[in-house]
C-alpha positions as CSV (number, residue, x, y, z in Angstrom):
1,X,90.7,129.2,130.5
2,X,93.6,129.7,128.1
3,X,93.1,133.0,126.1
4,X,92.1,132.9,122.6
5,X,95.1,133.3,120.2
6,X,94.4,134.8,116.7
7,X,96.7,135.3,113.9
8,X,96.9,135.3,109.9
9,X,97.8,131.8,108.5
10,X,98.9,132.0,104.7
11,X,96.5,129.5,103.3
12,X,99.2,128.6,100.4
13,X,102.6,127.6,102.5
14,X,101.3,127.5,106.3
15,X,103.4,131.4,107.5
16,X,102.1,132.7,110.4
17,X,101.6,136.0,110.8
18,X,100.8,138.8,113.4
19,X,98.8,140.7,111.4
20,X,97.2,141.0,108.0
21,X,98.8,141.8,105.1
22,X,98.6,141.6,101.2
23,X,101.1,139.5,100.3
24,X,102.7,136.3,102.3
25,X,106.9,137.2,102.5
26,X,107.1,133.3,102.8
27,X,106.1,132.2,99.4
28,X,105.3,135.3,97.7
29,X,101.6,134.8,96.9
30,X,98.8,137.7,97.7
31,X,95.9,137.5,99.0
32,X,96.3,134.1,101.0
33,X,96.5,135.5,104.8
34,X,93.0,133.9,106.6
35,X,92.5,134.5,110.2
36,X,92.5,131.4,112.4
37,X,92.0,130.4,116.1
38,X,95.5,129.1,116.8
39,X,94.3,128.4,121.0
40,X,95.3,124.8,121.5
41,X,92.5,122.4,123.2
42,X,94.5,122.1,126.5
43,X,95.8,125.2,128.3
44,X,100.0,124.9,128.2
45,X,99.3,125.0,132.2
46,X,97.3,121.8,132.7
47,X,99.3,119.7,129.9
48,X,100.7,116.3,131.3
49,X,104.1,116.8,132.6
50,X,104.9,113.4,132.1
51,X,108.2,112.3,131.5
52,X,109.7,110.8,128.0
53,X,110.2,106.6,128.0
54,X,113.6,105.3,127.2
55,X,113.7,103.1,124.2
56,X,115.9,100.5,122.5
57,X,118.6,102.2,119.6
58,X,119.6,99.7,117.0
59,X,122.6,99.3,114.7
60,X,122.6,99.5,110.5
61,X,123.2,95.9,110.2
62,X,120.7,93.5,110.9
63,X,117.7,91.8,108.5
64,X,115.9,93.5,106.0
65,X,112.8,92.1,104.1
66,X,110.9,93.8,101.3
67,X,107.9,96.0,102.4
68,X,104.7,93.7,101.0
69,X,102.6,95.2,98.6
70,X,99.3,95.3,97.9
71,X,98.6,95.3,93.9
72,X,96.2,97.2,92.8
73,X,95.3,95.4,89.7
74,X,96.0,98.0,87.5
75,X,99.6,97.4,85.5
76,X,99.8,101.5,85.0
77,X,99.4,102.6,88.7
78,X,101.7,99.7,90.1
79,X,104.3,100.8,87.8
80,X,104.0,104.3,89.5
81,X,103.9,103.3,92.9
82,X,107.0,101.1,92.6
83,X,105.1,97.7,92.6
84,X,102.1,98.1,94.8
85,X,100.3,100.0,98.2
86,X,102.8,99.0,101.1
87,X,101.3,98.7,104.2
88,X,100.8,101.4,106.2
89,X,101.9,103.9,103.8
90,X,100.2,107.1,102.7
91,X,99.7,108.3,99.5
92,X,98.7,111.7,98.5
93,X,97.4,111.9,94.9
94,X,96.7,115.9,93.1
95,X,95.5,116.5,90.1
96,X,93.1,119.7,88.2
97,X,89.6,119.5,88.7
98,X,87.7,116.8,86.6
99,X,91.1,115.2,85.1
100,X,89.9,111.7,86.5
101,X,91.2,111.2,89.8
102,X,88.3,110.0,91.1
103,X,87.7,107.6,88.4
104,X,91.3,106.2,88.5
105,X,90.9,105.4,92.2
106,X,87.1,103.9,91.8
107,X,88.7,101.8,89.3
108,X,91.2,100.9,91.5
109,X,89.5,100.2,94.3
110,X,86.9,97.8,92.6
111,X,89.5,95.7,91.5
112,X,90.9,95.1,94.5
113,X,88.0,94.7,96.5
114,X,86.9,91.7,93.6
115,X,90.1,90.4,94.5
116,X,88.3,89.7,98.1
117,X,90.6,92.8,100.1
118,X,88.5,95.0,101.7
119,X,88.5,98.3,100.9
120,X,86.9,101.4,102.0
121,X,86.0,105.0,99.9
122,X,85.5,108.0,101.9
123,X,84.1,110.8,100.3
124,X,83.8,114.3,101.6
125,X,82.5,115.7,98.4
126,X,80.0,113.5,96.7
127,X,77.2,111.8,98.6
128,X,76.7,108.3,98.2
129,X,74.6,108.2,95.2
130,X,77.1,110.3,93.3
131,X,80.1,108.1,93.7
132,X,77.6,104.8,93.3
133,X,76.4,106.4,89.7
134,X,79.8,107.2,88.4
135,X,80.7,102.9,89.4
136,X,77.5,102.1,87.2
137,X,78.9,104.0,84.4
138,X,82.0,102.2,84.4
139,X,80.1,98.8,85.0
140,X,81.7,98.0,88.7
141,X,78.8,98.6,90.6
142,X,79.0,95.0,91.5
143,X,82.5,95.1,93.0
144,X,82.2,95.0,96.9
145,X,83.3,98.3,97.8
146,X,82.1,100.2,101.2
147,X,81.4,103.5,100.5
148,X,80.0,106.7,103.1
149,X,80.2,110.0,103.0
150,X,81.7,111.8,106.0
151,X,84.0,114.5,106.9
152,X,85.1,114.2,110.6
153,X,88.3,112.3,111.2
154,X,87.9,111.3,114.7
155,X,84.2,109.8,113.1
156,X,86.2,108.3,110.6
157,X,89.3,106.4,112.7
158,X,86.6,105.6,115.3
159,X,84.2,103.5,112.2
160,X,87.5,102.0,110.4
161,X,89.0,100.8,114.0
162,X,85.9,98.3,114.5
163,X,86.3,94.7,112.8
164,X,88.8,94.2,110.0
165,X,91.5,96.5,108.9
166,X,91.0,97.5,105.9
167,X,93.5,96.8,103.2
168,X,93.3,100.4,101.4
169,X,91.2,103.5,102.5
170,X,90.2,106.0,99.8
171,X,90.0,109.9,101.8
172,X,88.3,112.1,98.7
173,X,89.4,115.2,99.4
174,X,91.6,115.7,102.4
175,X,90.8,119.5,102.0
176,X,87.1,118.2,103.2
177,X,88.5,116.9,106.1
178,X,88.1,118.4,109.4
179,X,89.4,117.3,113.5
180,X,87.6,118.5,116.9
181,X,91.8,119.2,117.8
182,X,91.9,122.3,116.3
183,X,89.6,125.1,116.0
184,X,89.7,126.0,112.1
185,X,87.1,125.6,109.4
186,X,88.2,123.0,107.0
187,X,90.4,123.5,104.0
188,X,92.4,125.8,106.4
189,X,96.5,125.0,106.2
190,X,95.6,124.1,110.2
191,X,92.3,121.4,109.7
192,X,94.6,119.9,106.8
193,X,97.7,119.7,108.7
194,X,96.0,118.2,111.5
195,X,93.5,115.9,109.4
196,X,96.9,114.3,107.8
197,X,98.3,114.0,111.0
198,X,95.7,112.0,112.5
199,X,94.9,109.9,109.1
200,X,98.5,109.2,109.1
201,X,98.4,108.1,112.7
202,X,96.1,105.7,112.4
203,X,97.5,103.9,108.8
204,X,101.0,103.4,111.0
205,X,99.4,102.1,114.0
206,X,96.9,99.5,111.7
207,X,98.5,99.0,108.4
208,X,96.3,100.4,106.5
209,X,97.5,101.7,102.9
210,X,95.5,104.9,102.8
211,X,95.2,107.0,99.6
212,X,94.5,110.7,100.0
213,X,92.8,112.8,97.2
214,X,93.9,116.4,97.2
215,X,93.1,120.1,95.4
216,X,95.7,121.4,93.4
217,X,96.0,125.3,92.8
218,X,96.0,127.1,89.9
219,X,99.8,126.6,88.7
220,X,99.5,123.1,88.8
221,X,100.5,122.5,92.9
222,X,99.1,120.7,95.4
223,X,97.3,123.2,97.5
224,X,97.8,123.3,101.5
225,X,100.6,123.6,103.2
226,X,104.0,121.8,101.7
227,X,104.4,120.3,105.2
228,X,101.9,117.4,103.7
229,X,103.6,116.3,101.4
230,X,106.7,116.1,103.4
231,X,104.0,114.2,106.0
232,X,103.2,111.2,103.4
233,X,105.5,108.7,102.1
234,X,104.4,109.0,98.2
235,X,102.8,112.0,96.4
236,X,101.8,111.4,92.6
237,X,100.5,114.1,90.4
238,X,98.2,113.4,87.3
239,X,98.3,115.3,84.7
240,X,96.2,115.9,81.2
241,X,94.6,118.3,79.2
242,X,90.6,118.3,79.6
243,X,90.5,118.6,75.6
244,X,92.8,115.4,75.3
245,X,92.3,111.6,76.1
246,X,95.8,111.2,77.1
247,X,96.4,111.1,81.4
248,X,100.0,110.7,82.8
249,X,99.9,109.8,86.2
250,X,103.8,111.0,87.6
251,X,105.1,110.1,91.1
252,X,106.6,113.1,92.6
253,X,107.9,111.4,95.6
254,X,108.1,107.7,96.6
255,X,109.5,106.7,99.6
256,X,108.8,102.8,98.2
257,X,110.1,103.4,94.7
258,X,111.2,105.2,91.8
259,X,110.4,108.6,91.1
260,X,110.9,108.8,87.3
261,X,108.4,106.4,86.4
262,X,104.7,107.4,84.5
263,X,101.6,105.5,84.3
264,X,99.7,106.4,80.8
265,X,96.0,106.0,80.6
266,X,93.5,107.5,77.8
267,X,90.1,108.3,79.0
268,X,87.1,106.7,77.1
269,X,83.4,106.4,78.1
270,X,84.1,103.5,80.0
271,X,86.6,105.2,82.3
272,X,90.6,105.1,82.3
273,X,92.1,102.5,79.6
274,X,95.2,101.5,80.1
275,X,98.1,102.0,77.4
276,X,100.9,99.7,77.9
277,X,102.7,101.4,74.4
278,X,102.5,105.1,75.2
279,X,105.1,106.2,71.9
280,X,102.3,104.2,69.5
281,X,99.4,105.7,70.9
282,X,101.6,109.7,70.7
283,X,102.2,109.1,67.3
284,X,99.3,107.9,66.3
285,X,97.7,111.0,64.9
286,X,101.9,112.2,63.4
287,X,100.9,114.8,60.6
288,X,103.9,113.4,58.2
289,X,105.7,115.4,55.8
290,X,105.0,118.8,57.7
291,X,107.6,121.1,58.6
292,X,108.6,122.0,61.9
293,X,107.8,118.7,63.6
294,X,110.3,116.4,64.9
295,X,110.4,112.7,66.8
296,X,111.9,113.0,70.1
297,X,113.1,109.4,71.8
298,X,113.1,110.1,75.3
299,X,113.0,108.1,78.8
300,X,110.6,108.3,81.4
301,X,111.8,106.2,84.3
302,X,112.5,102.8,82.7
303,X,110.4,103.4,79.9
304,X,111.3,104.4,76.3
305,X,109.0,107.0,74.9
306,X,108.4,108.3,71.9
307,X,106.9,111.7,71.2
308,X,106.4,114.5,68.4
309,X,107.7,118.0,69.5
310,X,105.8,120.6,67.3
311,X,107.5,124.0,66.7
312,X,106.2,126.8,64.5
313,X,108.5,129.9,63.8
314,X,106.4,133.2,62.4
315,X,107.6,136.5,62.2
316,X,106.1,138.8,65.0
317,X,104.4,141.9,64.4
318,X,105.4,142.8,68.2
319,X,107.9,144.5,69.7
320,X,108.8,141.9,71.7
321,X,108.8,138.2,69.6
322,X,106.3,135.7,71.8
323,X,108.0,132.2,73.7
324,X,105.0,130.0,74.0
325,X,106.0,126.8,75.1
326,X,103.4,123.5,76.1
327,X,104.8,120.2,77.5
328,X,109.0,121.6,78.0
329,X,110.5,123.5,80.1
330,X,110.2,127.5,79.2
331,X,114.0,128.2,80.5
332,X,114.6,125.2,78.0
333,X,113.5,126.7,75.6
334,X,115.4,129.9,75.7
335,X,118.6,128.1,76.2
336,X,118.3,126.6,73.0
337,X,117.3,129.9,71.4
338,X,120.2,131.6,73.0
339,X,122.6,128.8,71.7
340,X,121.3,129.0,67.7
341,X,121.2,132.9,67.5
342,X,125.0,132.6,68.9
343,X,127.1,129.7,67.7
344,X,124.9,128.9,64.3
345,X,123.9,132.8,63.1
346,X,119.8,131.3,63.4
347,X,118.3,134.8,63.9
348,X,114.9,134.5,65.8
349,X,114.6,137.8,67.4
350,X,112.7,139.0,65.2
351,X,110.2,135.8,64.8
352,X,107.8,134.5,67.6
353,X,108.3,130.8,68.7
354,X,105.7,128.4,69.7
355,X,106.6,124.9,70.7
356,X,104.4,122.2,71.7
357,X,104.9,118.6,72.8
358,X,101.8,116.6,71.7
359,X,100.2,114.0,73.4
360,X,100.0,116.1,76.6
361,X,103.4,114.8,77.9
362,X,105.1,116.7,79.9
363,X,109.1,116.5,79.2
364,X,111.7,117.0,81.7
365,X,115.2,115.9,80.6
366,X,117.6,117.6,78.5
367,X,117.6,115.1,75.7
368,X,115.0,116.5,74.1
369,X,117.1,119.6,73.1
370,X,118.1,118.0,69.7
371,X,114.6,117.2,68.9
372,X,113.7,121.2,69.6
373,X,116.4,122.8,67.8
374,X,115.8,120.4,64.8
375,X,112.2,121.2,65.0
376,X,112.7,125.0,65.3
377,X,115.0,125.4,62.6
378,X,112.6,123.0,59.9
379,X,109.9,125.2,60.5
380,X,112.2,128.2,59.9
381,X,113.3,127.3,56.8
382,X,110.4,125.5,55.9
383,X,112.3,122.1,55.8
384,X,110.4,118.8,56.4
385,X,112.6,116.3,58.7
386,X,112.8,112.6,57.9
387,X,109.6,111.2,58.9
388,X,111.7,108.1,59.6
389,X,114.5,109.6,61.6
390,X,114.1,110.1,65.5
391,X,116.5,113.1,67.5
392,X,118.0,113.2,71.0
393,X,120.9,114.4,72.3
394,X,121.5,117.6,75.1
395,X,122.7,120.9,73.8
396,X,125.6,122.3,75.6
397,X,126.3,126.0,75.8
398,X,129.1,125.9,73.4
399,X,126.8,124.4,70.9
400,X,128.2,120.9,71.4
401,X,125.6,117.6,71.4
402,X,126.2,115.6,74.7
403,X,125.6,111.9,74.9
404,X,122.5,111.1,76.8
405,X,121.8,108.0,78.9
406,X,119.8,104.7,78.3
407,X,121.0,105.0,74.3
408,X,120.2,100.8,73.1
409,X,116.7,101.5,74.6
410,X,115.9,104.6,72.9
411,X,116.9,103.2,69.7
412,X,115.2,99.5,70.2
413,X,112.2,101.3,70.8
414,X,112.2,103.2,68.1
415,X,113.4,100.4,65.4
416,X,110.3,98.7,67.1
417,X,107.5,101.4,65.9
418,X,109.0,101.2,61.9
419,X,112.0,104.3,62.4
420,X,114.9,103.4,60.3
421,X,117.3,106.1,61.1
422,X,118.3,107.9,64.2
423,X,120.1,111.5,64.9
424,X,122.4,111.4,68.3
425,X,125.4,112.8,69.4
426,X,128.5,112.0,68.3
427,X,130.0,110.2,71.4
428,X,126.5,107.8,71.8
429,X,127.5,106.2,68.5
430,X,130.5,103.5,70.0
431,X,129.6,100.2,70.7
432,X,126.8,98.1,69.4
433,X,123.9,99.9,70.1
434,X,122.9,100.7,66.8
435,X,123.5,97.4,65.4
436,X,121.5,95.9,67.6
437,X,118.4,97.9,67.1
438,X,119.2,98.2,62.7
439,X,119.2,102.1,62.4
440,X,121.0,104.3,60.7
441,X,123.0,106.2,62.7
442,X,123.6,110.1,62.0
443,X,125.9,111.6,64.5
444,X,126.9,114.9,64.9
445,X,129.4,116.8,67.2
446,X,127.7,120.2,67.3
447,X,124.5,122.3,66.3
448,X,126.2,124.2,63.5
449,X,126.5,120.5,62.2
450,X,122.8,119.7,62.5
451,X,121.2,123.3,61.0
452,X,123.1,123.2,58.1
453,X,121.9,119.7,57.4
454,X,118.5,121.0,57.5
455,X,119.1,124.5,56.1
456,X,120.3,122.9,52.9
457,X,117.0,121.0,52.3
458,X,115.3,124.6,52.9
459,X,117.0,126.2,50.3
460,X,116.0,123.7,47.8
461,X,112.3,125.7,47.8
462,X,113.5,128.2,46.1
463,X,116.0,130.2,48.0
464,X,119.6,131.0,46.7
465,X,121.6,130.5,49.0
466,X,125.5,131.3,49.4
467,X,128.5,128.9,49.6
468,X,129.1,127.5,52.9
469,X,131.6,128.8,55.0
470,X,134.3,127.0,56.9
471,X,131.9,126.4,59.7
472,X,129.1,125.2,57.4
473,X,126.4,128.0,58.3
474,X,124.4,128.9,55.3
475,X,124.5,132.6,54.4
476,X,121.2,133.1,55.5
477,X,121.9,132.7,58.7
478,X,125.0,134.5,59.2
479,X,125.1,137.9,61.4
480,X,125.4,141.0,59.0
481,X,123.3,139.6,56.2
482,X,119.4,139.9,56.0
């Protein structure tokens, strides 16, 4: 009999450990350590000693064909996917609790099984009648979808090997999932680890597309161990406020296709709708002629987007002025605050700053500095922006605007919801992509450029301000004057 093995698995990154203790060294989290039985079914002594089969190497040339896909009638998630399921891929798809994961993928799945694929739902959470209920709501109880509710993999590879492949399997949640291989309860790093392993086995070996539903922790990651996702070919993540409509489902990885491309839904009564003009339905509820809100045109993947950034500037009764940030990056954030207090005189450390990006959409490139600094200073000085005009450009350290990429489709799509004017960087203005799109282009070289623009309509509300110096900073601004 091999002798039982115990040690302390962090239950957030997979570190073993000898012994307990408060906090994991590996990713820094406390209070994740959980004792497991780490004894392997087969004593090391009585393991096949079998030796390893030789087999063929190949060269980089040869014939390449396109994976096939498997569309999953849904224009949104094929975009996100890069086209379609490939076969034999694995998908793992995270999200926070009651965001609509389950309803995007019973959606899915109906579809394609009415398009005569067969297709199979697992769930380890809901019973039967739970996931039937939620397809009556959203009026696909009809499609022909086979549904059970189990939690043992070897149970699950051994139903799923008998008859027809199916086209897709639907696993919902892998954390549910647990394997006679290893002695663990389940949700433990080990049952997940070795649940994916086997799941992922058997969608190589049949060709199975199989989509696995997973927890996410409370900052927003998939929980389990990181090996997982390194395990499957595509992880997406969606994302969404509970108090909004708006859902963005973003592929985090994609072995099969791009990475920088979102899938917008809005959540009705009927389930997910999808929006195929995701800037329309962001500014659709634009408060117009407020201060402190600007029109960002950014890029997400191959898609233009067009989004409001909301900033509000108030002065702080604490010691230390507040950074409250919602849809940007926070380090963003102070970059651009660093760059105003020290090239344009803005002084903000002694106001709190709140910025929000509505919609629910989560930005990550660095064009959307412009948009921010405009927005920032128009609520500072109390300034309303061109409700006409969109911003983008990246903010350099020096306080120069950088051209950004993709500059025609930023501006098409913008002359395409009604804009009529357009602030960029100075270098983005060559060339015909203005023209083409009819804008009014307003390019500026640096920041100073851009706050005095706006500071001067401020000071039309009744504040005096001083003659502009060389570098065009209003007085107000300037360091050694209140």
């Amino acid at each position: 009999m091999a002798k039982s093995t115990l040690s302390f698995v962090c239950q957030n990154c997979g570190a073993a450990y000898n012994r307990w203790q408060g906090k994991c060294e590996s990713c820094g989290e406390w209070n994740t350590l959980a004792e497991e039985d780490t004894t392997g079914s087969v004593p090391v002594s009585i393991r096949s000693k079998r030796k390893g089969r030789t087999f063929a190497l190949e060269s980089l040339s040869g014939k390449t064909q396109d994976a096939p896909r498997l569309s999953s009638g849904m224009t949104e998630l094929d975009r996100v996917t890069g086209g379609g399921f490939v076969r034999g891929s694995v998908l793992l798809v995270g999200g926070d609790p009651g965001i609509g994961k389950s309803t995007l993928l019973t959606q899915a799945t109906s579809l394609m099984a009415r398009a005569g694929h067969r297709i199979v739902y697992i769930s380890g959470e809901e019973a039967i009648a739970q996931v039937r209920l939620r397809a009556e709501r959203l009026g696909l109880s009809d499609a022909p979808v086979q549904l059970a509710a189990e939690t043992s993999v070897e149970d699950i590879v051994s139903t799923l090997s008998e008859g027809a492949v199916p086209r897709l399997i639907v696993i919902d949640s892998i954390q549910t999932m647990w394997t006679d291989t290893v002695e663990s309860a389940p949700g433990t790093v080990t049952q997940v680890r070795a649940s994916t392993q086997a799941l992922i086995r058997f969608a190589k070996k049949t060709g199975a597309a199989i989509i696995l539903v997973g927890h996410v922790t409370k900052d927003g990651q998939i929980a389990g161990p990181r090996v997982v996702e390194h395990m499957v070919d595509a992880v997406m993540s969606f994302e969404g406020e509970g108090s909004q409509q708006f859902r963005i489902l973003r592929a985090v990885k994609n072995r099969f296709g791009p990475t920088d491309e979102i899938g917008v839904f809005e959540m009705t009564g009927l389930g997910l709708r999808e929006v195929t003009n995701p800037s329309e339905l962001f500014l659709s509820e634009r408060d117009l002629g407020t201060p402190g809100t600007a029109v960002f045109a950014g890029i997400e993947g191959t898609r233009p987007v067009l989004v409001e950034l909301q900033a509000l500037v108030a002065p702080t009764s604490l010691g230390t002025p507040r950074r409250a940030v919602v849809g940007w990056d926070q380090s963003r954030l102070s970059m651009v605050l660093a760059v105003l207090e020290a090239h344009c005189g803005v002084k903000l450390s002694g106001h709190d700053v709140y910025l929000n990006v509505a919609g629910g959409l989560r930005i990550h490139e660095p064009a959307a500095d412009m948009a921010a600094a405009a927005a920032l200073v128009s609520s500072l000085v109390n300034a309303q922006l061109p409700t006409d005009a969109v911003y983008f450009g990246e903010i350099s350290l020096s306080g120069v605007i950088r051209p950004v990429a993709q500059t025609p489709a930023r501006l098409k799509e913008a002359a395409k919801l009604g804009f009529k004017r357009a602030v960029l960087p100075e270098s983005a203005r060559g060339g015909d992509a203005g023209g083409d799109a009819g804008l009014s282009l307003n390019a500026v070289n640096s920041l100073t450029t851009l706050v005095a623009e706006i500071a001067a309509k401020g000071s039309r509300r009744g504040e005096q301000s001083a003659p502009a110096e060389k570098n065009a900073t209003p007085a107000r601004f300037r360091r050694g004057e209140g």
